[in-house]
N, C-alpha and C positions, 0 to 999 in steps of 0.2 A: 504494500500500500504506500503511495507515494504521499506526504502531508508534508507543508510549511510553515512554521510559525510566521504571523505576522505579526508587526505590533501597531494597531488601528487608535487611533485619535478619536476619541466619541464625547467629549468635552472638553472645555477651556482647563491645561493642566494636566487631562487625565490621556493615557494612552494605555489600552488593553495587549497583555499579549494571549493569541490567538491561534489554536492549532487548526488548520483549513486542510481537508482531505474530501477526495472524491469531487463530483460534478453531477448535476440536477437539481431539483429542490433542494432548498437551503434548510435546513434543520440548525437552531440554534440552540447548543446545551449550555445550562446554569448550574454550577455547582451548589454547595452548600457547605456549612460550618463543620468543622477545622478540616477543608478539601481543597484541592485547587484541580484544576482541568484535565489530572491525572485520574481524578475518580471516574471519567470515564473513559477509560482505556481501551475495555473491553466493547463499547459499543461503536468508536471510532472506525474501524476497519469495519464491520460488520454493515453499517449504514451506507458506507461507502463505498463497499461491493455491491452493495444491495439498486444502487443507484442516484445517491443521494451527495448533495455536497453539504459537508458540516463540517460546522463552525464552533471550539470549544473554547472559551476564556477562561484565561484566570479572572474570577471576577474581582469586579474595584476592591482593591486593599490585600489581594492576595499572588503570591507567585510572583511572577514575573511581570504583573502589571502596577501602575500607581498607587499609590496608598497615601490619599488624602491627610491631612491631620487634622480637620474639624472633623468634628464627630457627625455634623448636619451631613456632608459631604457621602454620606451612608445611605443617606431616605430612598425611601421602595422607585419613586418616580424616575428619581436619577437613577436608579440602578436599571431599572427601565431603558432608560434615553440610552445606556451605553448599550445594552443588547440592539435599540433600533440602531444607534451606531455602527455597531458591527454589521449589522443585513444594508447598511445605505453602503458603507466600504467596501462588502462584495458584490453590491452591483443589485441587488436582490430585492425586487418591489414585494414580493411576499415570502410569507417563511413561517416553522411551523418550531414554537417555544416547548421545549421541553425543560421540565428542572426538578430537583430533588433537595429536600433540607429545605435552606433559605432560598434557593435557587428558583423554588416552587412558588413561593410565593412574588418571586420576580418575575416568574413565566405568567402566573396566573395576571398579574397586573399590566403586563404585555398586551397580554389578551382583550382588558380593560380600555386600555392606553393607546393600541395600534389597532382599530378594530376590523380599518380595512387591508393592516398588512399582514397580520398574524390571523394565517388560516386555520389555523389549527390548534389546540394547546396539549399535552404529556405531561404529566405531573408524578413525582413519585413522594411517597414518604407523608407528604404536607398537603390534605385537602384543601380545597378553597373556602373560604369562610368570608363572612362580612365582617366588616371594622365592628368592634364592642363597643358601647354605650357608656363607656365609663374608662378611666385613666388606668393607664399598665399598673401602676402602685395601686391603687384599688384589685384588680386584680389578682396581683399578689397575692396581697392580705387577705380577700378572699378564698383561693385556692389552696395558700399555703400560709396562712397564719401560723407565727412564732416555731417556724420551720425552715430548715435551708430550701433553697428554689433557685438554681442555677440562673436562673435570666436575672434576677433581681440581685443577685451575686455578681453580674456583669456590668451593672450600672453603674456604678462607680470607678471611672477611666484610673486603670493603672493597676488598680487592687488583681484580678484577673488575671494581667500582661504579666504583670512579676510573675505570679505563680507558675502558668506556663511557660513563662522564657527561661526557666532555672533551669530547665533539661527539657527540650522539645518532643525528642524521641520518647521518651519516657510516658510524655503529658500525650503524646500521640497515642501512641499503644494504649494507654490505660485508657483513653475516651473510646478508640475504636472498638476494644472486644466490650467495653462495659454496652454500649449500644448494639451490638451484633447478638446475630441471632443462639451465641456460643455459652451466652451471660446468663445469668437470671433476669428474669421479664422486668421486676421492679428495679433494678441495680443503681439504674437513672433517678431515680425519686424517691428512694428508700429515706424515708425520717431520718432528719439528723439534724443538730441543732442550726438556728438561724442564721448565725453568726459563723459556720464552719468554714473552711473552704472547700474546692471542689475534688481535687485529687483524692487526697486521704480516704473519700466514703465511699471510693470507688474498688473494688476489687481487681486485687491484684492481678492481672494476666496470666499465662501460664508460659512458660520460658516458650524458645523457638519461635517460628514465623505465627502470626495469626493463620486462620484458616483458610484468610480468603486474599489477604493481601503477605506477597516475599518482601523478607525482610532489607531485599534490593528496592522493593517499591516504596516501604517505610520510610527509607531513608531517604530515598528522593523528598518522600514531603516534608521529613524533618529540615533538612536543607534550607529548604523555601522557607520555613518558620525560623529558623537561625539566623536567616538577612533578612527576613523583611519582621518577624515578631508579630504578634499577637494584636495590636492597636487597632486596624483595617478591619481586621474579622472580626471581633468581640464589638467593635464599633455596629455592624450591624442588627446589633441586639438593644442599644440606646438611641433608637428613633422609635420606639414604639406608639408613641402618642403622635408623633407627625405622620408617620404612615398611614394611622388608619385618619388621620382627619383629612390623608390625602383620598383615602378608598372613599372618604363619605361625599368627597364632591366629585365622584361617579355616577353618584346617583345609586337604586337598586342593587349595582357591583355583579348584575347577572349578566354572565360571559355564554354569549350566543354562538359562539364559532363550535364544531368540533372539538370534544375534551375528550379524555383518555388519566385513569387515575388507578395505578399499583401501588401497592404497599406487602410488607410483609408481616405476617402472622404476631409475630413479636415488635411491631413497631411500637416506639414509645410515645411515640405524638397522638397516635389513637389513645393510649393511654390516659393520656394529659388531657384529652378531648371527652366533657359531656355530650357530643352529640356524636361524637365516633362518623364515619363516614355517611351520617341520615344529612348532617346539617349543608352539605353541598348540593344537597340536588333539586332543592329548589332554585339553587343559582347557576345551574349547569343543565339548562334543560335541551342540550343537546350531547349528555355525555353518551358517547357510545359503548365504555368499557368501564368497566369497574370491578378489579381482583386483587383481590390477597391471597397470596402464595403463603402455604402452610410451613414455617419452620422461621424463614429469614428475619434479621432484624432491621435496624435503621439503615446500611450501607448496602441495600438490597441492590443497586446495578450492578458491586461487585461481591456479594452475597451468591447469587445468583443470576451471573450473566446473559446465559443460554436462555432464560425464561424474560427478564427481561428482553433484551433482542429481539424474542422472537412477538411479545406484544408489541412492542415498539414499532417493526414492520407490519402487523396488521394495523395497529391504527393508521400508520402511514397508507400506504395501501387503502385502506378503507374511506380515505378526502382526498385519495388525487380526482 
């Protein structure tokens, strides 16, 4: 498979880098928290035989791309404009958002945001939901009163960034198997006190490579966290409150294009979620797909590749 990194300009300051492989429709993938464009490895070649030209970013703040230092420089819209970014640099009047983690909720607001260029939307991990009625710190303390709650542990710039920049490899490995489907289900939100940090309550990994990702590929994304750090990614968990007052001058927030939405068995976000996958489908009244795969956990495209892949080609397929 023939791919080039580019590095595309998609705002005043900011420039993406960009892995471009294949030719046909554009498929545009979004990563998610603590990933970079490496998470999707397995689906890159696969797409791209398949007939497809796609497009993977490090998204803003991570890898080989910009890493803003205001913290606004994070909000959903913008991260938005840089994916239209990337499809106007390749030439591409439409294209079809794919994302997973944070990624998802960028793809989903794509959808929102570009309605006559994003034909399609893929989402994994993160159904779509509408902005809440009420302030993230409310939330919070609703959810998780006088309890640790990792997003409200991330709000405070810096506190986060130490802990994971002490040793990246370390802070990698122990977030990836505690969210994989290798862990215990609760591992992610198991009670601990409010004030804890985030490593320590997480269960120790087991020596050797994770299951799903060599410990050559580890270290690839350790890397990227050792020169560029933690600030950029953990940044996009303190816009909460601008985001969704950006979702609510949407309107409705109902995405009419073709959707498509996996998840795995042990996702944590269902979890986290009172409405589990019911509360999307009044806003996705064109979704065509909707499975969870019995076993995997949050890093489900490389969890299970081959399953992914092969939904990923029928939704495609199924909007040309």
């Amino acid at each position: 498979m023939d791919s080039k990194t580019l590095q595309i300009k998609t705002a005043p300051g900011v420039q993406l880098a960009v892995q471009v492989a294949g030719s046909g429709p554009l498929v545009i993938f979004m990563h998610g928290w603590p990933e970079l464009g490496l998470s999707w490895r397995h689906q890159v070649p696969a797409l791209a035989a398949a007939g497809y030209q796609v497009a993977v970013p490090d998204m803003r703040g991570y890898g080989g791309s910009s890493k803003p230092g205001d913290v606004a420089a994070y909000n959903m819209d913008a991260l938005a404009d840089d994916m239209a970014g990337v499809a106007s640099a390749l030439g591409a009047a439409q294209w079809v958002a794919v994302g997973h983690d944070w990624g998802a909720p960028v793809a989903w607001r794509c959808a929102m945001r570009f309605p006559d260029a994003v034909r399609g939307v893929f989402c994994l991990s993160v159904p779509h939901s509408a902005a809440p009625p009420m302030l993230a710190e409310q939330m919070f303390e609703m959810g998780y009163p006088d309890r640790f709650y990792y997003v409200r542990y991330f709000q405070q710039v810096g506190t986060a960034e130490a802990e994971l920049e002490r040793d990246p490899r370390a802070a990698l490995k122990k977030i990836f198997f505690a969210l994989s489907g290798d862990a215990p289900m609760a591992e992610w939100i198991k009670p601990r006190p409010k004030d804890a940090p985030l490593l320590p309550g997480l269960t120790d990994p087991p020596a050797g490579p994770l299951s799903f990702m060599s410990d050559t590929e580890l270290d690839a994304y350790a890397e990227q966290y050792r020169k560029g750090g933690f600030f950029g990614p953990v940044c996009w968990y303190r816009n909460l409150d601008l985001n969704n007052a950006q979702a609510r001058a949407y309107g409705d927030q109902v995405i009419a294009q073709p959707s498509g939405f996996l998840c795995g068995s042990k996702e944590i976000v269902l979890a986290m979620s009172s409405r589990g996958l019911g509360g999307q489908h009044a806003l996705l009244p064109n979704l065509l797909t909707e499975t969870v795969l019995e076993g995997p956990g949050h890093w489900i495209q490389q969890e299970r590749p081959d399953e992914v892949n092969a939904a990923l080609l029928d939704f495609l397929r199924s909007i040309e």
